[in-house]
DORO-326230 format. One record per residue (C-alpha): residue number from 1; residue in three letters; x, y, z. Coordinates in steps of 0.25 Angstrom, whole numbers. Each point is the difference from the previous one (the first is absolute). Layout:
BEGIN
<site nr="NUM" rest="Ala" east="X" north="Y" up="Z"/>
...
This chain:
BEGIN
<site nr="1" rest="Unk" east="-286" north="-375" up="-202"/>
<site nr="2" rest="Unk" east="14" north="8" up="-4"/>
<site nr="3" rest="Unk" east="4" north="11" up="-3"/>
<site nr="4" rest="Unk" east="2" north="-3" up="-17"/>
<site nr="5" rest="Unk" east="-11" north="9" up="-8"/>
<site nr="6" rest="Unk" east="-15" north="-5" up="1"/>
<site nr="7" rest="Unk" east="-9" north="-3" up="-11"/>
<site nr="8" rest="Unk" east="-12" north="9" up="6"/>
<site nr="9" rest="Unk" east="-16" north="0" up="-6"/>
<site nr="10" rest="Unk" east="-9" north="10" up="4"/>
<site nr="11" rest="Unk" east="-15" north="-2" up="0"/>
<site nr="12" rest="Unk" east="-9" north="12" up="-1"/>
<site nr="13" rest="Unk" east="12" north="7" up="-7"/>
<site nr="14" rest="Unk" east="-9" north="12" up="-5"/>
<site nr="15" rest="Unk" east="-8" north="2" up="13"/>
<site nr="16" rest="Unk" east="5" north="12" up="12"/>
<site nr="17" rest="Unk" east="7" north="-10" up="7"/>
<site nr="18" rest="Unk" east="6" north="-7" up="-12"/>
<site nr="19" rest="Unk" east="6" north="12" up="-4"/>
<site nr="20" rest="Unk" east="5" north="2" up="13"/>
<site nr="21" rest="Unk" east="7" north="-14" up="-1"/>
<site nr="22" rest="Unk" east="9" north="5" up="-11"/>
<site nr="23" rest="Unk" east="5" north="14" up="6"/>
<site nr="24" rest="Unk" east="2" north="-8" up="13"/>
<site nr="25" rest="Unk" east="9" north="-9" up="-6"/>
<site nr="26" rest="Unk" east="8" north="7" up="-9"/>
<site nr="27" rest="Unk" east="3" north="11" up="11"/>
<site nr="28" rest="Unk" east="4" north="-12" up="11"/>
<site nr="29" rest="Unk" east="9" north="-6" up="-11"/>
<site nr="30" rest="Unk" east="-7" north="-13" up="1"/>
<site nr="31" rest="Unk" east="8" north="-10" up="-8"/>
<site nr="32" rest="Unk" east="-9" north="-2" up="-12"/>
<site nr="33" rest="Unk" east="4" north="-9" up="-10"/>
<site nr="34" rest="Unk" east="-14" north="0" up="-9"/>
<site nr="35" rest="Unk" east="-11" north="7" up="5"/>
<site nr="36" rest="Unk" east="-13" north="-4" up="-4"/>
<site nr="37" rest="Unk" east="-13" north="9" up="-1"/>
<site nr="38" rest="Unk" east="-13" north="-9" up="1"/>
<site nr="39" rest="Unk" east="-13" north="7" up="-2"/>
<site nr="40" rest="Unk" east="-14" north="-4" up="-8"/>
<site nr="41" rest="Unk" east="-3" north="-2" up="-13"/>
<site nr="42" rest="Unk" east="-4" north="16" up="-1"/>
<site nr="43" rest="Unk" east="13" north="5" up="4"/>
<site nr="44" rest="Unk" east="9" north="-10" up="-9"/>
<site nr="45" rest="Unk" east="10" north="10" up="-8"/>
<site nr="46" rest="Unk" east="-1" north="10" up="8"/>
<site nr="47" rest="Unk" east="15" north="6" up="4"/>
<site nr="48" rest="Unk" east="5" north="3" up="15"/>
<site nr="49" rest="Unk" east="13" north="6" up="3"/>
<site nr="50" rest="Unk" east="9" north="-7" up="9"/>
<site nr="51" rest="Unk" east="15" north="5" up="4"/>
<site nr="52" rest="Unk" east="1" north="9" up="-13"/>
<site nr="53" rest="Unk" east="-6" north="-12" up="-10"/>
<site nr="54" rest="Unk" east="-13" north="-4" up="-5"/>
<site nr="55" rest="Unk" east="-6" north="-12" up="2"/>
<site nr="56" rest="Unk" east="-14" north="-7" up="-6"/>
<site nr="57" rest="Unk" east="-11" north="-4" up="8"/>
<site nr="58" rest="Unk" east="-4" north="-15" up="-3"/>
<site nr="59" rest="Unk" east="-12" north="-7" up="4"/>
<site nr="60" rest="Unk" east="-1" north="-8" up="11"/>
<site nr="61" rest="Unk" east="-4" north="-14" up="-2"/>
<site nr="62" rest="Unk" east="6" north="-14" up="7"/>
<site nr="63" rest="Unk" east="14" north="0" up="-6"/>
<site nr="64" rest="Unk" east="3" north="14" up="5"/>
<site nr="65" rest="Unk" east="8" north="-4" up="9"/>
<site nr="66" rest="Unk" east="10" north="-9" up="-6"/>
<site nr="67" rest="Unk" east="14" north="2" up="5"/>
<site nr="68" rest="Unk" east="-6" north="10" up="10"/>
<site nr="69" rest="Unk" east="9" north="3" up="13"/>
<site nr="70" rest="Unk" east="-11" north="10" up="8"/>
<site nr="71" rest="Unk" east="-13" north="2" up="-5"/>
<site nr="72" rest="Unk" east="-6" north="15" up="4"/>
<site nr="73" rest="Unk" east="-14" north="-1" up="1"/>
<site nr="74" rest="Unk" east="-12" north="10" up="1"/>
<site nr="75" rest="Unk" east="-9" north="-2" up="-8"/>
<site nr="76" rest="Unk" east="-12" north="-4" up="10"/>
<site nr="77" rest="Unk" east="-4" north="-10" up="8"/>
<site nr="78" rest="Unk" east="-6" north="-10" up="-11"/>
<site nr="79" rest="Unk" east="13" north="1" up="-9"/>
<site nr="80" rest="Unk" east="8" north="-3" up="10"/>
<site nr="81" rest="Unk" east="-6" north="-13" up="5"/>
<site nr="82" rest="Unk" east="-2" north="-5" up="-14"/>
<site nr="83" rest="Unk" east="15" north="4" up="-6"/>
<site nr="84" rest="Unk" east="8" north="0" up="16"/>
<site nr="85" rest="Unk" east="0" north="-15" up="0"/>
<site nr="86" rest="Unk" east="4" north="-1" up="-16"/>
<site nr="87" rest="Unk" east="10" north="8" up="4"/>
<site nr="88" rest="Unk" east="5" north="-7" up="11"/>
<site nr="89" rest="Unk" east="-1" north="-12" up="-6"/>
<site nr="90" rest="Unk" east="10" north="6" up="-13"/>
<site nr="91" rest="Unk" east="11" north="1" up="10"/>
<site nr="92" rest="Unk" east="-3" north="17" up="5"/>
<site nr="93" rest="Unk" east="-1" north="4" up="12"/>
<site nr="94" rest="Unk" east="-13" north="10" up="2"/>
<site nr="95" rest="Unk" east="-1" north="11" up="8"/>
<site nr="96" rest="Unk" east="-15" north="4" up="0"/>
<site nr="97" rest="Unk" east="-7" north="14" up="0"/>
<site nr="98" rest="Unk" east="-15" north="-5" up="1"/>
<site nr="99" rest="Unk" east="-6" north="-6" up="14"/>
<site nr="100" rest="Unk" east="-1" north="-14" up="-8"/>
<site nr="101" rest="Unk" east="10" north="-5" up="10"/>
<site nr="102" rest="Unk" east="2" north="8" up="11"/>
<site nr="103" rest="Unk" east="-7" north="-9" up="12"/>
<site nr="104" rest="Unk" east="2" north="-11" up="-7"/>
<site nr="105" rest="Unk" east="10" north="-6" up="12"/>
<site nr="106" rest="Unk" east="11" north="-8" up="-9"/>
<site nr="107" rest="Unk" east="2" north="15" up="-5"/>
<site nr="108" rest="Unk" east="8" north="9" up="4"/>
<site nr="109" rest="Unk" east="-4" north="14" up="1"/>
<site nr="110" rest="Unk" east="10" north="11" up="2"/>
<site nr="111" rest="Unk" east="4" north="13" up="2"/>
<site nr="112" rest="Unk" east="15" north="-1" up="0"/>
<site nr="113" rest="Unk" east="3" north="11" up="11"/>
<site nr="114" rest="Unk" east="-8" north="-10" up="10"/>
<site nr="115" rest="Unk" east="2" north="-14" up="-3"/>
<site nr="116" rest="Unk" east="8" north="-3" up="-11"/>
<site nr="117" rest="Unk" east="3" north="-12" up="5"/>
<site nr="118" rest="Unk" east="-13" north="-8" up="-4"/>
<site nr="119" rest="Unk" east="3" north="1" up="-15"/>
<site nr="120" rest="Unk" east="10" north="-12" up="2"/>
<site nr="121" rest="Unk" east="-11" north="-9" up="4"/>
<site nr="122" rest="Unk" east="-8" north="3" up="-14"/>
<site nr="123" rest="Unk" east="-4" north="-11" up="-8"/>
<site nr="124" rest="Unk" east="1" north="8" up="-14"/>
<site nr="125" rest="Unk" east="-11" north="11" up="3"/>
<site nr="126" rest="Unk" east="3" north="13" up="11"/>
<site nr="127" rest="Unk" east="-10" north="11" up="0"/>
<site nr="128" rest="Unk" east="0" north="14" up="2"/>
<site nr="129" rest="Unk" east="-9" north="6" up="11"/>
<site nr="130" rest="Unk" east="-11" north="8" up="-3"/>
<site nr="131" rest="Unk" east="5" north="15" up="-3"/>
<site nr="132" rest="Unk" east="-7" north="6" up="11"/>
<site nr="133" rest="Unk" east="5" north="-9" up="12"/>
<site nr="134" rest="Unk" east="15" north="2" up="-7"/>
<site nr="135" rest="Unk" east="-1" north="13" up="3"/>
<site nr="136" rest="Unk" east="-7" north="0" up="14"/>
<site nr="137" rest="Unk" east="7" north="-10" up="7"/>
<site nr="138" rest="Unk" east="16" north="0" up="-6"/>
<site nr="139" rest="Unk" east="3" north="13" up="9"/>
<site nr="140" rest="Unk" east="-7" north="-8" up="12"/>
<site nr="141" rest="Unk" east="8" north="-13" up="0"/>
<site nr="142" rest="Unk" east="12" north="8" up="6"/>
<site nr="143" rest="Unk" east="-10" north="2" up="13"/>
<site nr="144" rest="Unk" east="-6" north="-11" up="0"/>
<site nr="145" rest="Unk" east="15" north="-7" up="1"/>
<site nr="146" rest="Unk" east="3" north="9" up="12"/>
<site nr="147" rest="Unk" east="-14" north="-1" up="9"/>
<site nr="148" rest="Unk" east="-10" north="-9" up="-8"/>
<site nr="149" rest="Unk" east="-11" north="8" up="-6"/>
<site nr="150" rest="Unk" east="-15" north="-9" up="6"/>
<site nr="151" rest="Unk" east="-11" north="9" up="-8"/>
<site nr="152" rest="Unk" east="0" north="9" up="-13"/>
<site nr="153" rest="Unk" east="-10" north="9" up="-4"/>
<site nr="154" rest="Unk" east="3" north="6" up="-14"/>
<site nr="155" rest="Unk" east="-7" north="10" up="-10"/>
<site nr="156" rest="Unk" east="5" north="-1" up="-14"/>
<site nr="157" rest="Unk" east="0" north="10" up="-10"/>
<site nr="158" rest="Unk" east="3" north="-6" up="-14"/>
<site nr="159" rest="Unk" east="0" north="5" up="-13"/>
<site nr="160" rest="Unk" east="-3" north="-1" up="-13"/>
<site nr="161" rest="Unk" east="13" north="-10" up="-5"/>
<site nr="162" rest="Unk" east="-6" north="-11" up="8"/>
<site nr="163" rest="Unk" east="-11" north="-2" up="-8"/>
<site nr="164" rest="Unk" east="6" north="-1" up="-12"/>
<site nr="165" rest="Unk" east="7" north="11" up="-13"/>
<site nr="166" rest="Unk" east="-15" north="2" up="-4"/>
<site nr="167" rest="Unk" east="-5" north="4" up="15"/>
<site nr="168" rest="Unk" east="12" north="11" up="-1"/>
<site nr="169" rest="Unk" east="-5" north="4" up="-14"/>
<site nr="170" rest="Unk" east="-15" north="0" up="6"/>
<site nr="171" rest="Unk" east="5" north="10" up="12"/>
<site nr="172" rest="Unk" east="7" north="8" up="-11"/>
<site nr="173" rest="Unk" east="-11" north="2" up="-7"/>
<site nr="174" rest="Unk" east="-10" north="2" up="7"/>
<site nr="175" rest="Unk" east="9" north="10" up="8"/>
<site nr="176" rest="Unk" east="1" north="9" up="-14"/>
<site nr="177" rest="Unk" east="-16" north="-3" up="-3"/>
<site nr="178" rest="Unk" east="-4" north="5" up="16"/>
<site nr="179" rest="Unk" east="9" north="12" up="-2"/>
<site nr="180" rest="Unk" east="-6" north="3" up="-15"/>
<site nr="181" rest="Unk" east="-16" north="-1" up="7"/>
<site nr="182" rest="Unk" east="-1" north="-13" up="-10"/>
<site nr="183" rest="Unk" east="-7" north="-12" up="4"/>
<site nr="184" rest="Unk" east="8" north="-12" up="1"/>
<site nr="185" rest="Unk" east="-4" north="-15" up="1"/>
<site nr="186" rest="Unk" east="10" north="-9" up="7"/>
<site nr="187" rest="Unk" east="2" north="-11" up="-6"/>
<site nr="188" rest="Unk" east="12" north="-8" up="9"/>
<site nr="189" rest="Unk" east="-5" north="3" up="14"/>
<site nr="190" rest="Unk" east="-12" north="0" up="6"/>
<site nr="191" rest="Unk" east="-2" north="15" up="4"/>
<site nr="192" rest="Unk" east="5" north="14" up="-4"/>
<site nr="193" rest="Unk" east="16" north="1" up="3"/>
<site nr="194" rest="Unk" east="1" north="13" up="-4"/>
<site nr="195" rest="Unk" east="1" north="9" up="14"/>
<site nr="196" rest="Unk" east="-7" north="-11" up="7"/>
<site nr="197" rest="Unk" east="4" north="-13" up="9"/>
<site nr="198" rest="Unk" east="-9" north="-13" up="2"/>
<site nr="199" rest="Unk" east="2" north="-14" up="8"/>
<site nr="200" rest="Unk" east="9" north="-9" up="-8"/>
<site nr="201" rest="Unk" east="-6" north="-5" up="-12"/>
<site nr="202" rest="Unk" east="1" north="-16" up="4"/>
<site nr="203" rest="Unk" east="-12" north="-9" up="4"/>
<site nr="204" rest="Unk" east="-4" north="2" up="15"/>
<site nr="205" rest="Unk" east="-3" north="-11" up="7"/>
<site nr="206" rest="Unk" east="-15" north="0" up="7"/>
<site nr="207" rest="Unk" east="5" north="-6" up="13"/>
<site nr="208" rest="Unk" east="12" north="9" up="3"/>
<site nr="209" rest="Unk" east="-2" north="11" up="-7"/>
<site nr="210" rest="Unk" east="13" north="0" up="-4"/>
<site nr="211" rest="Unk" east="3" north="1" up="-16"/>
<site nr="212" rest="Unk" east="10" north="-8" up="-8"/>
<site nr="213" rest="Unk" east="11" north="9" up="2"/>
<site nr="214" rest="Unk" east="0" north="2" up="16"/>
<site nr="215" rest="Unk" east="-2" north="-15" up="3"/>
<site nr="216" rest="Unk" east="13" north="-2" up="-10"/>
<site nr="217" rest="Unk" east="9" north="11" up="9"/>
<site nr="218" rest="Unk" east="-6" north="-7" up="12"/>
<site nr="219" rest="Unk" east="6" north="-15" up="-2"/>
<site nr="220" rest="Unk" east="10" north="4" up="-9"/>
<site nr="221" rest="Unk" east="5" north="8" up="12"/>
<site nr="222" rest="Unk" east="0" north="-13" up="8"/>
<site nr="223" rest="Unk" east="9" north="-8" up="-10"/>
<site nr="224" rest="Unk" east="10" north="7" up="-2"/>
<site nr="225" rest="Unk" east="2" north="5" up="14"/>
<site nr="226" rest="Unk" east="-2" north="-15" up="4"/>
<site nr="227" rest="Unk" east="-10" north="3" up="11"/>
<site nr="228" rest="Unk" east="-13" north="-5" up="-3"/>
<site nr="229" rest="Unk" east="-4" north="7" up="14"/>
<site nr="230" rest="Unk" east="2" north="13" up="-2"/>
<site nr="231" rest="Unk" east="-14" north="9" up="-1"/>
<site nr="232" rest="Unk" east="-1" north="9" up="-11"/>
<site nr="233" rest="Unk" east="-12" north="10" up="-6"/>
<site nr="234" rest="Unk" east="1" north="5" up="-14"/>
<site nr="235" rest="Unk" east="-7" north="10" up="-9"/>
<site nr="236" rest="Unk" east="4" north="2" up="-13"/>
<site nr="237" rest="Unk" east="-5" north="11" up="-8"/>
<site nr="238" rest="Unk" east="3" north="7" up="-15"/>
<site nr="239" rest="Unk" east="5" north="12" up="-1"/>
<site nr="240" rest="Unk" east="3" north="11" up="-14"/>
<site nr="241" rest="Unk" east="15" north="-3" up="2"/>
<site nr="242" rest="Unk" east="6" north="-6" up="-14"/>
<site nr="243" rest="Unk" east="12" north="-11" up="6"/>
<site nr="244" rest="Unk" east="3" north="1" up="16"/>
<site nr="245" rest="Unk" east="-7" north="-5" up="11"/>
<site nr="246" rest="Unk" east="-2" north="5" up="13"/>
<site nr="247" rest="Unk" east="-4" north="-5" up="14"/>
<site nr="248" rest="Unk" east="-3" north="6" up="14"/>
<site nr="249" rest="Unk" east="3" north="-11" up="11"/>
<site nr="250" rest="Unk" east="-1" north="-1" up="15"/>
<site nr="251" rest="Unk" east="8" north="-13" up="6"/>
<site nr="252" rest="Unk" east="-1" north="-6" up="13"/>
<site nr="253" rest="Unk" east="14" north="-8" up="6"/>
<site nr="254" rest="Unk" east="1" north="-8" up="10"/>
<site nr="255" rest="Unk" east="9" north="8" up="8"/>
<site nr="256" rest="Unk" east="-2" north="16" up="3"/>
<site nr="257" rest="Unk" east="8" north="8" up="-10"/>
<site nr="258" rest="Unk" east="3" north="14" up="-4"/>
<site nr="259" rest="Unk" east="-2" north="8" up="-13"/>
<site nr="260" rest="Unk" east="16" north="2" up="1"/>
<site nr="261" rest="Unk" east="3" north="-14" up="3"/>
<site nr="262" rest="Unk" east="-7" north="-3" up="-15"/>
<site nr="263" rest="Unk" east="7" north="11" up="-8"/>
<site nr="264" rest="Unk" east="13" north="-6" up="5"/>
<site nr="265" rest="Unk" east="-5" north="-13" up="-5"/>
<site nr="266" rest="Unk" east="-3" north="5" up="-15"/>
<site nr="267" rest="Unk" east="10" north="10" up="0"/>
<site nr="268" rest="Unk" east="11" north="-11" up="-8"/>
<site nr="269" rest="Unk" east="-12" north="-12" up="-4"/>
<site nr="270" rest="Unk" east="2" north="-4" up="-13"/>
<site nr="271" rest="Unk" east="-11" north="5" up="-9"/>
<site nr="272" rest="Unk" east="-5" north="10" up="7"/>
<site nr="273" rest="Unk" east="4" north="16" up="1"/>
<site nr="274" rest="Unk" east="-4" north="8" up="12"/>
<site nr="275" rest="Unk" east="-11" north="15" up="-5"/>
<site nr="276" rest="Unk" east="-3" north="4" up="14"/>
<site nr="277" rest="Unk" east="1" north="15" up="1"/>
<site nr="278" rest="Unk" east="-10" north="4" up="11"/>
<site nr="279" rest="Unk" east="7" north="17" up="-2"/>
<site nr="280" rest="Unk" east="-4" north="1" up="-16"/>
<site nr="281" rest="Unk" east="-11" north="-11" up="-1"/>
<site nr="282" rest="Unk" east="7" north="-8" up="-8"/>
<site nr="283" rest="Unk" east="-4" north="-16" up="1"/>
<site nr="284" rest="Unk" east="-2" north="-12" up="-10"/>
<site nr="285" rest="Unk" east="-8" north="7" up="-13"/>
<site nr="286" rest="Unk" east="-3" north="-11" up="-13"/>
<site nr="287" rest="Unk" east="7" north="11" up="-9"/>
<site nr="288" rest="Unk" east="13" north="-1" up="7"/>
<site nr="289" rest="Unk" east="-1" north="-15" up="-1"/>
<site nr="290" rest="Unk" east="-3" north="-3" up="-12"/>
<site nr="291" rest="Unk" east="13" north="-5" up="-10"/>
<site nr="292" rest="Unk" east="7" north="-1" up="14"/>
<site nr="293" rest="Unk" east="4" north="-15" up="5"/>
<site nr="294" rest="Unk" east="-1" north="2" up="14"/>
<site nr="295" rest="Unk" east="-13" north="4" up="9"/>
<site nr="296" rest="Unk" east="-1" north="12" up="6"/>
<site nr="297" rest="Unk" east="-5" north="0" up="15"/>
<site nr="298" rest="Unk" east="-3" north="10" up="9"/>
<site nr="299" rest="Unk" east="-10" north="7" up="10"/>
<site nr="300" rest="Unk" east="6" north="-8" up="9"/>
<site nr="301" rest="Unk" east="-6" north="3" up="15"/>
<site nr="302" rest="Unk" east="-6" north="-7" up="13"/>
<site nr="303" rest="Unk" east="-16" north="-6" up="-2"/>
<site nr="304" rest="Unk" east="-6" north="9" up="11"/>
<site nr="305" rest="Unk" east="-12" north="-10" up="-1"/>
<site nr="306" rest="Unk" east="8" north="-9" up="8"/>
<site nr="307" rest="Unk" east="5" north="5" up="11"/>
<site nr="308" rest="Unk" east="9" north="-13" up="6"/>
<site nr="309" rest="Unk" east="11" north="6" up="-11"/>
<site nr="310" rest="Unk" east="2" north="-13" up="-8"/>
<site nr="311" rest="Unk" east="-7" north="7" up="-14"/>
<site nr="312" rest="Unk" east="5" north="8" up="-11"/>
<site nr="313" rest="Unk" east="-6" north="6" up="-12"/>
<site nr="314" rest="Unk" east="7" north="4" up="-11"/>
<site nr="315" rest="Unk" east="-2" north="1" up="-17"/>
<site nr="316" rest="Unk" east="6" north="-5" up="-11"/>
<site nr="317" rest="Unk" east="1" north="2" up="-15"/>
<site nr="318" rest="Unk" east="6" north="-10" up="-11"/>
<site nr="319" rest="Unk" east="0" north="0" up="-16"/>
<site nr="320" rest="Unk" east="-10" north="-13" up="-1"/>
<site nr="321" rest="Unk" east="7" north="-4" up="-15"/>
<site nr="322" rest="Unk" east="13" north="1" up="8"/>
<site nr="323" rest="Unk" east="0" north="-4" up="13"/>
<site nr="324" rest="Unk" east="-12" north="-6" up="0"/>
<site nr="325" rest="Unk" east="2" north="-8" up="-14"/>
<site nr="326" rest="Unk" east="9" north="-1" up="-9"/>
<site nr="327" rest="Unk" east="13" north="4" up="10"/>
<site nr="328" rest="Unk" east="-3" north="-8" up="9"/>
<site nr="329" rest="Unk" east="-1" north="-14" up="-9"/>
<site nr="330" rest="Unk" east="13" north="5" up="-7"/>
<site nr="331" rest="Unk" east="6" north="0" up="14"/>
<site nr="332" rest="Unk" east="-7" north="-13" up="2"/>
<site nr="333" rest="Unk" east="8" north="-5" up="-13"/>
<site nr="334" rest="Unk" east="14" north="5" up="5"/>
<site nr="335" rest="Unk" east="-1" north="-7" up="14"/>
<site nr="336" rest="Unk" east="-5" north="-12" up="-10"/>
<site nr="337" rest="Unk" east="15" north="2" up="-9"/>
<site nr="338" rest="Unk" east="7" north="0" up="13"/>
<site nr="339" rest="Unk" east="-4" north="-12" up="6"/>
């Protein structure tokens, strides 16, 4: 694809991560020629800002994608599947926010600082991870290039963005009604979010124990790493935070290694910025990540549960419409101009 201006749809235009999309794009200067916004019938006529101009949101239907150079989805799973292929089929390329696609294995699913390299063997479809293996693993890769990483064991923190503008609305407002003594009943998520933290509210499966969103980090993981042998645990829990997500995680390599040896890796990675102030407590926070593009990590330091030397624990921090979303697709779509 050149470098000429693109004809770019997005689908789920009025949603957190659609919106996302359209700062994302104008701030990269992506060379948009006509940028479509594709939404549901209920959002047609709405009006979105994009680069200083306003643009109409039009419904979504099969001839959408018309002319279409790169189509941004996120939208869910089920539009994906029905309107990825139409899209395709028009000529567009699709990069996909929903996990539709992500294991199936004639698509490539990519976070550009690990293997950007797989998005040339797409067949019109690339999808983006799930937000809260984006934001775990990128500052990983780094070490696992150095001295292979053979288990993971991470606890995710994630807030409310991943579920959705209405699930951030819900921990707004309940937020206000808990501090105001008002009842509040939610509506979006499962439990009370206000001052309270729960099991991600996915489906659990009765033979692992693991819900939807674990086992998705789990062989996700595995994909784009391109090692279906390495161990991983994952727990993923929601938190009151509004847009950034958080994980602790303790890593096992191959090879002993040191809790300097790993801030010299991620000291220049791409994507990732060093928080480890052991003097002032300082360390990866959700607030200091959010409307940031890279990840924070820090807490760095030796597992002492394993005493051979070859673990380290650390925590990280990354904005989940950003990183975990919608920066990482548009990141997906230059890679996609460049090739």
């Amino acid at each position: 694809m050149s470098s000429r201006p693109l004809t770019v749809a997005i689908v789920g235009a009025t949603g957190a991560v659609g919106v996302e999309f359209l700062r994302c794009l104008a701030e990269r200067r992506f060379p948009v020629k006509e940028l479509r916004l594709l939404a549901s019938a209920r959002s047609v006529g709405r009006e979105l800002s994009f680069d200083g101009k306003a643009l109409v949101v039009q419904e979504l239907t099969e001839k959408s994608f018309e002319g279409v150079d790169i189509a941004l989805f996120s939208a869910g799973g089920g539009i994906s599947k029905r309107y990825a292929p139409i899209a395709v089929a028009a000529g567009a390329i699709v990069v996909d926010n929903s996990s539709a696609f992500r294991m199936d294995p004639d698509v490539p699913l990519v976070i550009p600082e690990i293997n950007a390299g797989a998005i040339a063997g797409h067949k019109g479809i690339v999808a983006n991870p799930n937000c809260a293996a984006i934001i775990a693993i990128t500052p990983l890769w780094p070490i696992h290039q150095h001295n292979r990483i053979r288990r993971m064991t991470i606890a995710t923190y994630q807030a409310a963005s991943g579920a959705g503008a209405a699930a951030m609305d819900e921990l707004a407002d309940s937020t206000r009604a808990y501090l105001d003594g008002r009842a509040f009943q939610p509506k979006v998520l499962p439990h009370p979010y206000a001052f309270n933290l729960f099991s991600h509210n996915t489906a659990i499966d009765p033979e692992t124990g693991y819900n939807d969103e674990e086992t998705k980090v789990m062989r996700e993981t595995r994909k784009i790493y391109g090692d279906p042998d390495l161990r991983l645990s994952a727990t993923c829990v929601r938190v009151p935070v509004l847009r950034a997500h958080a994980a602790a995680v303790t890593f096992e390599c191959e090879r002993p290694i040191g809790e300097a040896r790993v801030r010299a890796l991620l000291a220049n990675a791409p994507g990732v910025r060093l928080v480890d102030d052991r003097e002032r407590n300082v360390f990866p926070m959700p607030r200091d990540a959010s409307h940031q593009d890279d990840i924070l990590v820090g807490r760095i330091r030796q597992d002492l549960g394993d005493p051979s030397g070859h673990s380290i624990s650390l925590f990280v921090a990354g904005d989940q419409l950003l990183k975990g979303a919608a920066l990482n697709a548009v990141q997906i779509a230059e890679h996609l101009l460049a090739a």
